[in-house]
C-alpha positions as CSV (number, residue, x, y, z in Angstrom):
1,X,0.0,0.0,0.0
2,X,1.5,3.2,-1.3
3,X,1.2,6.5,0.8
4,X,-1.0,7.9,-1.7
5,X,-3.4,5.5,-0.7
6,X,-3.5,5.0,3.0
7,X,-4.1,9.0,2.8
8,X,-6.9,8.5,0.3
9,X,-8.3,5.9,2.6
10,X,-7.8,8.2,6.3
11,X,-9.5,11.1,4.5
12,X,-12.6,8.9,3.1
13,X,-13.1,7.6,6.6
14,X,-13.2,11.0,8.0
15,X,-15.4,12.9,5.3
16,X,-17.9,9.8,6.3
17,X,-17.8,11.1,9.9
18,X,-20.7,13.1,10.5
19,X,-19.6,16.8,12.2
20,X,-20.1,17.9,15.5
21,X,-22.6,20.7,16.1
22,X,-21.4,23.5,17.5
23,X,-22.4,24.5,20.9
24,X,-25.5,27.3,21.2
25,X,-24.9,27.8,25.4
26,X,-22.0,29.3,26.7
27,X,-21.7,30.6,30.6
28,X,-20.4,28.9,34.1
29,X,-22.8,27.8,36.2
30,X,-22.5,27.5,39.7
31,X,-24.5,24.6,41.4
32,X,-25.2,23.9,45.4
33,X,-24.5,20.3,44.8
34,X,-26.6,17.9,47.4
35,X,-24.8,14.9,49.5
36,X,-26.0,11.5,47.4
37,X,-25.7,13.0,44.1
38,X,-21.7,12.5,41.9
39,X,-20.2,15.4,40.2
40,X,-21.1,13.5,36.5
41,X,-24.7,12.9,38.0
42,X,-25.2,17.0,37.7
43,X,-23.4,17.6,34.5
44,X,-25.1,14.7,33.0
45,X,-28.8,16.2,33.9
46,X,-27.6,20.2,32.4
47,X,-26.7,18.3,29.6
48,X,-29.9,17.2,29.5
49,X,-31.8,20.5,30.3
50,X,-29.7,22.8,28.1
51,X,-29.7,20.1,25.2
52,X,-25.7,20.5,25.4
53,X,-22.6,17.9,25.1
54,X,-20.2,20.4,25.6
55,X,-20.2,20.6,29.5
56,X,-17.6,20.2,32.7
57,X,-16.7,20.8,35.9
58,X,-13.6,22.6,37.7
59,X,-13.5,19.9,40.4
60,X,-15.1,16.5,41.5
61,X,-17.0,16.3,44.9
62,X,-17.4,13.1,46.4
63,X,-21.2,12.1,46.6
64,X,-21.4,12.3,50.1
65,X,-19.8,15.9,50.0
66,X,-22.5,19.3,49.8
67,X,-20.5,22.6,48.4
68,X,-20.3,24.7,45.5
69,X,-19.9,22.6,41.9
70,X,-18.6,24.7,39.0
71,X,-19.7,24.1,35.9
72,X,-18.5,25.3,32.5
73,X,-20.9,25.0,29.4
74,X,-20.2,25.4,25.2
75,X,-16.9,27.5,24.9
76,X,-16.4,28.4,28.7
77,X,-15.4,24.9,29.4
78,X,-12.0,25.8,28.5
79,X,-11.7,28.2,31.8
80,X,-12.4,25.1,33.9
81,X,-8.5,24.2,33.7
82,X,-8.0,28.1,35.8
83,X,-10.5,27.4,37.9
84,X,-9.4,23.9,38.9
85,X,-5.8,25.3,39.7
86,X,-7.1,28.0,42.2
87,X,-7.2,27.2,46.3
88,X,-10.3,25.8,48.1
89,X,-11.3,25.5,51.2
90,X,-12.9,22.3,52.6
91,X,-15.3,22.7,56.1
92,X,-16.1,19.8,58.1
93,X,-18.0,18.9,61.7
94,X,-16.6,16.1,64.0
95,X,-19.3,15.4,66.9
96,X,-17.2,13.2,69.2
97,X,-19.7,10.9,71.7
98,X,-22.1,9.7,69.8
99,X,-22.5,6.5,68.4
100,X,-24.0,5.6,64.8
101,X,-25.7,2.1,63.7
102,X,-23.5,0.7,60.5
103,X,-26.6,0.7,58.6
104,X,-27.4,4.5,59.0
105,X,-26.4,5.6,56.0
106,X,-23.4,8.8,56.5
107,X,-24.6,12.4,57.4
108,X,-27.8,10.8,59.1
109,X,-28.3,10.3,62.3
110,X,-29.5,7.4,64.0
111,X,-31.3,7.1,67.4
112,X,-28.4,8.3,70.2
113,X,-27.8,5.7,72.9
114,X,-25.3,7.8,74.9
């Protein structure tokens, strides 16, 4: 196979590839992101809502973690590398005394026997 023909046969298969369409939303969102709910699980419902592919986030939070999720959409997600770089500051509560079943589920409480 010469080279004229494996370059014939690259640029067939991509002219057959149909061509993405641009995006039509462009911003940052910034979403209060619930415990029990992943960091895909909220960019994969604005996908849904704003009809976009184009969409992602600065940072993951666990599922069990609540805080600020930012989100890049269309031409914006390129600023999500900056914002990824930049400090944050993580919050947390330790309640010392009480005891939890293994079956309550974290960040609920169970009936205290103290």
């Amino acid at each position: 196979m010469t080279n004229s023909t494996t370059m014939n046969s690259s640029m067939t298969n991509s002219a057959a590839m149909a061509k993405r369409r641009p995006p039509t939303v462009h911003g940052v969102a910034v979403i209060d992101k619930p415990a029990g709910v992943t960091s895909h699980d909220v960019v994969n419902q604005l996908r849904r809502q704003l009809g976009e592919r184009r969409i992602g986030h600065a940072g993951t939070l666990d599922p069990d973690a609540t805080g600020v999720l930012v989100v890049g959409v269309g031409g914006a997600t390129r600023l999500m590398q900056f914002m990824s770089d930049s400090s944050k500051t993580y919050t947390g509560e330790v309640v010392l005394g009480r005891r939890r079943r293994p079956s309550t589920p974290p960040g609920r409480r169970s009936p205290s026997t103290t």
